[in-house]
VOPAGU-2260 file (C-alpha; in pm, 1 decimal, decimal comma):
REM VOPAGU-2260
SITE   aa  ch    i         X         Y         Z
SITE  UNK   A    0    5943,3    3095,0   -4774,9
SITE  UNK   A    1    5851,6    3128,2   -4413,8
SITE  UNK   A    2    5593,5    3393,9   -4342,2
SITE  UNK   A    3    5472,3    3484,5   -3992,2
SITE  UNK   A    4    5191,5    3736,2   -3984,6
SITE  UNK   A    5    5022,9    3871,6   -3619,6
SITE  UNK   A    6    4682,9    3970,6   -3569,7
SITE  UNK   A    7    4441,4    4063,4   -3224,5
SITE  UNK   A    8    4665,7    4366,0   -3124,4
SITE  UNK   A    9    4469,8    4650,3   -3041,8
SITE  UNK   A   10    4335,6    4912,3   -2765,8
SITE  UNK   A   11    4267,5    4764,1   -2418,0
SITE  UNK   A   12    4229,0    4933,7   -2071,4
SITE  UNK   A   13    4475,2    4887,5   -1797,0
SITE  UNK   A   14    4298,3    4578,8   -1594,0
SITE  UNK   A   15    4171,5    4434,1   -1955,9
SITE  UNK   A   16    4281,9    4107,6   -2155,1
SITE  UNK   A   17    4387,9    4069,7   -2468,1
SITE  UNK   A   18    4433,5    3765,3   -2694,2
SITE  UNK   A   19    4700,5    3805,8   -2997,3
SITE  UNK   A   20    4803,3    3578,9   -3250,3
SITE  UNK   A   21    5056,2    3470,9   -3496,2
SITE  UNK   A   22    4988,1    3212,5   -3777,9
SITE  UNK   A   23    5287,0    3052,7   -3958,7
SITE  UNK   A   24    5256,3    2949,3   -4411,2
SITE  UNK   A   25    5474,0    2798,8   -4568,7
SITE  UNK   A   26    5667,1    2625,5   -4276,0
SITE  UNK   A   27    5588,0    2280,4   -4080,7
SITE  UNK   A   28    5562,7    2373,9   -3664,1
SITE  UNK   A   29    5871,4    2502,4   -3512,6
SITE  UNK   A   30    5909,2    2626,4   -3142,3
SITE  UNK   A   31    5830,5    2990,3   -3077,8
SITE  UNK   A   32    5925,2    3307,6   -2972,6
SITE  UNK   A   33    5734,4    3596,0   -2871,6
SITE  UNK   A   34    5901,1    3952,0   -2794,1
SITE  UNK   A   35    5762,0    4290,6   -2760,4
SITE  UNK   A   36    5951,2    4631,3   -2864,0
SITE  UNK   A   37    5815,6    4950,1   -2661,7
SITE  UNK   A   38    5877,5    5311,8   -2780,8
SITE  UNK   A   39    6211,7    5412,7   -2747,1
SITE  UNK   A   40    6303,1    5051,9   -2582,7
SITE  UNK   A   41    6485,9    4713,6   -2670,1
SITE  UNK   A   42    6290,1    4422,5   -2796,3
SITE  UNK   A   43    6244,2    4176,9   -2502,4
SITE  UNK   A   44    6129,5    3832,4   -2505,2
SITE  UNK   A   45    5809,8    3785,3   -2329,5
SITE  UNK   A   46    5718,0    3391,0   -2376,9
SITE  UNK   A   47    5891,0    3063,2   -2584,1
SITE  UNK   A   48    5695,7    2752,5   -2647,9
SITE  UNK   A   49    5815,9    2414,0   -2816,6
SITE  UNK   A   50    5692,4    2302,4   -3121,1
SITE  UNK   A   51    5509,7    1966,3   -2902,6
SITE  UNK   A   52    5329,8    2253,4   -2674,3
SITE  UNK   A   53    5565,0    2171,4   -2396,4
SITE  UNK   A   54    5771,6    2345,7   -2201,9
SITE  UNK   A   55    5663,3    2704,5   -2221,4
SITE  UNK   A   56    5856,7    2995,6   -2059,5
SITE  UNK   A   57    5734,6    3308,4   -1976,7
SITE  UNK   A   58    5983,2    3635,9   -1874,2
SITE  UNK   A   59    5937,3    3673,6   -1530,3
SITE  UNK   A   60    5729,6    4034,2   -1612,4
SITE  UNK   A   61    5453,3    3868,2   -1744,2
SITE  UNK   A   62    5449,8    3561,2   -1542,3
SITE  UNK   A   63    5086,9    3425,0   -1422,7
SITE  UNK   A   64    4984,1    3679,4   -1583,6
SITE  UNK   A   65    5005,7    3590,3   -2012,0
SITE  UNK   A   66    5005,6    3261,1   -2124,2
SITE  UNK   A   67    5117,1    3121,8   -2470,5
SITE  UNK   A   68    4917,4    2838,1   -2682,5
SITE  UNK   A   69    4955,5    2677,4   -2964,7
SITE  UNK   A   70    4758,0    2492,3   -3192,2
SITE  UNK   A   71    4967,5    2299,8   -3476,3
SITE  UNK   A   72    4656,9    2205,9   -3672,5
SITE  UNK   A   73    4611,1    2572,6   -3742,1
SITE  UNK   A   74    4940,2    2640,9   -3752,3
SITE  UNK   A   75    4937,9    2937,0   -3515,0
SITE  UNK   A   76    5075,6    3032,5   -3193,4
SITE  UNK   A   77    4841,3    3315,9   -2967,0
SITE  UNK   A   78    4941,0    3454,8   -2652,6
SITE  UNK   A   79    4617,8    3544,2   -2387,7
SITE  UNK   A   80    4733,6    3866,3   -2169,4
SITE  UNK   A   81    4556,0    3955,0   -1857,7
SITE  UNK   A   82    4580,2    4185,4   -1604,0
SITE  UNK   A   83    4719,5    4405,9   -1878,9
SITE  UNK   A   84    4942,4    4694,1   -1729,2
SITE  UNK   A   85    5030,2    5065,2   -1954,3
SITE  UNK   A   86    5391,7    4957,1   -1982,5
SITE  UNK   A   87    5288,7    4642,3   -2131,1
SITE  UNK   A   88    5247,2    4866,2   -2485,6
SITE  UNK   A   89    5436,8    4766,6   -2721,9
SITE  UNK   A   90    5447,2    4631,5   -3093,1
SITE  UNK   A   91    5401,0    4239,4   -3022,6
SITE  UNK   A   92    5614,4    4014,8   -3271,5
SITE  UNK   A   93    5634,9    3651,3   -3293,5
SITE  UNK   A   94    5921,3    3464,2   -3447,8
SITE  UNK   A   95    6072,9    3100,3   -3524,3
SITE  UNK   A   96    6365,7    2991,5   -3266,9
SITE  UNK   A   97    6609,3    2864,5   -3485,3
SITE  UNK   A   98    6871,9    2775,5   -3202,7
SITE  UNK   A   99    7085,2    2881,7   -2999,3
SITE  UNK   A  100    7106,2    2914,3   -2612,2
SITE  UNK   A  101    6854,2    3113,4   -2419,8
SITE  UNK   A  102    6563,5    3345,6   -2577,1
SITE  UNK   A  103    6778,6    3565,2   -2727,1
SITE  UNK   A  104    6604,2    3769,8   -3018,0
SITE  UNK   A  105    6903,2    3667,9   -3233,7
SITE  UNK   A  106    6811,6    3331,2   -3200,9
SITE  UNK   A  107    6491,9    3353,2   -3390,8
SITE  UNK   A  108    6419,2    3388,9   -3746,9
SITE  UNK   A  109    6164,1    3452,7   -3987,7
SITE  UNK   A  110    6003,4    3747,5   -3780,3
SITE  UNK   A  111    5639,2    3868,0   -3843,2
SITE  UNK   A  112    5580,2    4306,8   -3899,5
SITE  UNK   A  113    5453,2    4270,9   -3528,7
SITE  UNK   A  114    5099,6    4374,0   -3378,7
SITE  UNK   A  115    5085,1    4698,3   -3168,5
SITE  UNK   A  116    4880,6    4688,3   -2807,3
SITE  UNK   A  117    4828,1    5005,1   -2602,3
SITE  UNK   A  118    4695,4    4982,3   -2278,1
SITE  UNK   A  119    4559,7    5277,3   -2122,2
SITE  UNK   A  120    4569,5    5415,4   -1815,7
């Protein structure tokens, strides 16, 4: 049974960096997703990276400014956000790509409850 959980979400100020998490059990590495859901928005994809480490994408939003890791002896995928902006809270989810064309949420599976960030103004 896969299990995906988040962690590092939390309150940051508008300017301010942030470093979140999400550590895989119970599944070998896979290539992964990570999306954010605002209030009242769609999910959106915010950065992919393949199980190897290479390539990584990153939605054009967030571009040179997060960056997402891995490190397959842990298991876990993080994603460092600078430069953090208000509308970049959201709840923060991380999921396995299980195929499929694109970064399409509906191409992932085995998503974790999600970490919230706020950034304040």
């Amino acid at each position: 049974q896969v299990q995906l959980v988040e962690s590092g979400g939390g309150l940051v100020q508008a300017g301010g960096s942030l470093r979140i998490s999400c550590t895989a059990s119970g599944l070998a590495v896979r290539s992964v997703g990570w999306f954010r859901q605002a209030p009242g928005k769609e999910r959106e994809f915010v950065a992919h990276i393949h199980w190897s480490g290479s390539p990584a994408y990153h939605a054009n939003s967030v571009k040179g400014r997060f960056a997402i890791s891995r490190d397959n002896a842990e298991n876990s995928v993080s994603l460092q956000m600078n430069s953090l902006k208000p509308e970049a809270t959201a709840v923060y989810s991380c999921a396995i790509y299980s195929g499929g064309k694109g970064h399409a949420a509906i191409n992932h599976r085995g998503w974790g409850k999600g970490t919230l960030v706020t950034v304040s103004s």
